[in-house]
Each structure stands twice: as structure tokens, then as C-alpha cells.
N, C-alpha and C positions, 0 to 999 in steps of 0.2 A: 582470591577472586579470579574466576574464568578470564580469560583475555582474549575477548572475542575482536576481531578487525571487522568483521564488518554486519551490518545489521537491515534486513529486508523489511520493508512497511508496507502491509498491503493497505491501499488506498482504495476506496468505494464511495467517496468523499462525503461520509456519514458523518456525526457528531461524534461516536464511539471511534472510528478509524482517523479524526483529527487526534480526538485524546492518547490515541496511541501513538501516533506521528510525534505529538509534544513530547512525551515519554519517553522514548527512543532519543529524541534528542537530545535528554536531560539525560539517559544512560550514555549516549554516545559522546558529549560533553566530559563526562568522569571516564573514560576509558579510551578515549582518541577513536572508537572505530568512524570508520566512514561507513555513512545510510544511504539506501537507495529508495523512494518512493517508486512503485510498481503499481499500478493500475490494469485489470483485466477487461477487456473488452471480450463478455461470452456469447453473446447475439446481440443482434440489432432487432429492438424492441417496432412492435408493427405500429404503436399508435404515437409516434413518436409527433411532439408539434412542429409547427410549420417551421418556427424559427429553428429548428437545429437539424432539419432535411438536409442532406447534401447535394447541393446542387448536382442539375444535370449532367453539367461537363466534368466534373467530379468525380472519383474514384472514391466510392462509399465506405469502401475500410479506411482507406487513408484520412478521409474525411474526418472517419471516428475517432481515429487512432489520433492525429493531430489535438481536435477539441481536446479530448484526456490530458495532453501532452502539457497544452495551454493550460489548464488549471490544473495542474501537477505545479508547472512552474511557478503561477501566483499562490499554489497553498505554499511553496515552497518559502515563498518571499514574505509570510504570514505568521508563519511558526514563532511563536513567542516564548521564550526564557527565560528564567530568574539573569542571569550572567550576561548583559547585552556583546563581550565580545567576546563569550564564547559561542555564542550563538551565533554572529556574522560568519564564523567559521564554519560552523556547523551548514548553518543555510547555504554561502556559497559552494563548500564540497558535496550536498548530499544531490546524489545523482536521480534522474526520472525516468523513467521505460516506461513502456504503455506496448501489452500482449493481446493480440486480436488471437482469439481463438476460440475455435467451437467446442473446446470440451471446456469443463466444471472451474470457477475460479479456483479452488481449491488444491486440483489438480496441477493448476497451471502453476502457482504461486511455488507448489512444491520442487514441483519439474525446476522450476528457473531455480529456486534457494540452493537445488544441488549443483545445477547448471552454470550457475555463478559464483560460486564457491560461499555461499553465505551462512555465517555460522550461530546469526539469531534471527528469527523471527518476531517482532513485535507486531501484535494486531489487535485490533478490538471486535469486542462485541456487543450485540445487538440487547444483550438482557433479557429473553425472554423469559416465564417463568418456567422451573422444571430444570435440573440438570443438563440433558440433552440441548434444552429450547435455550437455557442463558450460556452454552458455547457457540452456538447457531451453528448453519448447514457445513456453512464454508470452514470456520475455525476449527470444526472438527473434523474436516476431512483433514484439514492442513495438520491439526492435532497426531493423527491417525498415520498420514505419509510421507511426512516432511523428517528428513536427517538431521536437519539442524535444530537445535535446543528452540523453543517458541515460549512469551510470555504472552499472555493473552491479557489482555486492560482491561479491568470493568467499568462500564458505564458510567 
């Protein structure tokens, strides 16, 4: 078996990008690597609701880039496992970033996995139907540019 150290999860905080996150964990469990939960922030959406605006006196990236950070941390604390203590380990080491930036999640996830030294990708997908449509946008860019080996979850 590969002996990967460590393992990147991109987060979109989907139903498909939990089941990956759980995943990873249950690999990272059987091989000791340490996980990082990563969240892209690619724009800031224009119809966004009142409750998650950033205040005025507030720096709008940082704003964003925070809220992420915060449910990073509570998915973090959520992850559930067959093994409850290997899973306290798991949870307390797995680290969180949160990447503001104007180019492609996709992009960015890759850029960081080489960036960071990271040797698997785990991430989900959306299921659509058709080859191309059940890796989706992002996975298969990350498929396409990413160095490090990538398990994609199904739905």
C-alpha cells in the first residue's frame, strides 16, 4: 500500500464533500496521514442574504474567509467514525484553510495540494448524469492538474 502523509479535502460544504471528508478520515485512520480541510472562496456571490453581509466596518474578504473558517471548524468537530478514538485523533489533528481567490476552485485546490506538499486528494461529487457531468466542473479540473494521486467519492 502507498504511504501517503497527508491528505487534502476540498470542502463546498455539500452532502457529496462531507461523504468525502468522512472518507478520508476512515483512510487517514488506517495509514496515520494527517488531513487538511480546505475551502475555496471563488467570488462573492451578489444576491447574497442579509444575514451573512459583512458588516460595514468590516473587511469583506476577511469576513468571508472567517465564516468558512467557522464551519470548517464545526464540520470538523462532526466527522463521525466507526473507531471513536481513532477518530478524536483524527479530528483533533485534521487542519483548516480557507483560499480567497478569483480564479477557479479547481485551480486553487491544485495550486495549494502541490503548494503544501500533499500527496492525496480526496473529494466528492456532485453526480450528475454523463461521464463528464458525474466528475463535475471542479473535480475534473482538479482530475486534469493536480500532482497528487485524487480519489473522487460517489455520491
Amino acid at each position: 500500500m502507498i504511504d501517503y502523509n497527508s491528505i487534502l479535502v476540498p470542502m463546498d460544504f455539500s452532502p457529496a464533500a462531507r461523504k468525502a471528508a468522512r472518507r478520508a478520515g476512515e483512510v487517514s485512520s488506517l495509514i496515520g496521514a494527517k488531513m487538511t480541510l480546505l475551502h475555496v472562496l471563488e467570488h462573492f456571490p451578489e444576491d447574497t442574504p442579509n444575514n451573512v453581509i459583512a458588516p460595514e466596518n468590516v473587511d469583506t474578504e476577511q469576513f468571508y474567509v472567517e465564516q468558512a473558517r467557522t464551519r470548517l471548524i464545526e464540520l470538523r468537530s462532526h466527522l463521525d467514525f466507526d473507531d471513536s478514538t481513532t477518530a478524536m485523533e483524527i479530528i483533533v489533528s485534521t487542519a483548516v484553510d480557507v483560499v480567497a481567490s478569483p480564479h477557479s476552485a479547481g485551480r486553487v485546490i491544485s495550486e495549494y495540494a502541490t503548494q503544501h506538499g500533499m500527496e492525496l486528494i480526496v473529494m466528492g461529487t456532485h453526480g450528475r448524469h454523463g461521464l463528464l457531468e458525474a466528475i463535475g466542473s471542479t473535480a475534473g479540473k482538479v482530475l486534469r492538474t493536480a500532482s497528487a494521486d485524487i480519489l473522487v467519492v460517489k455520491p
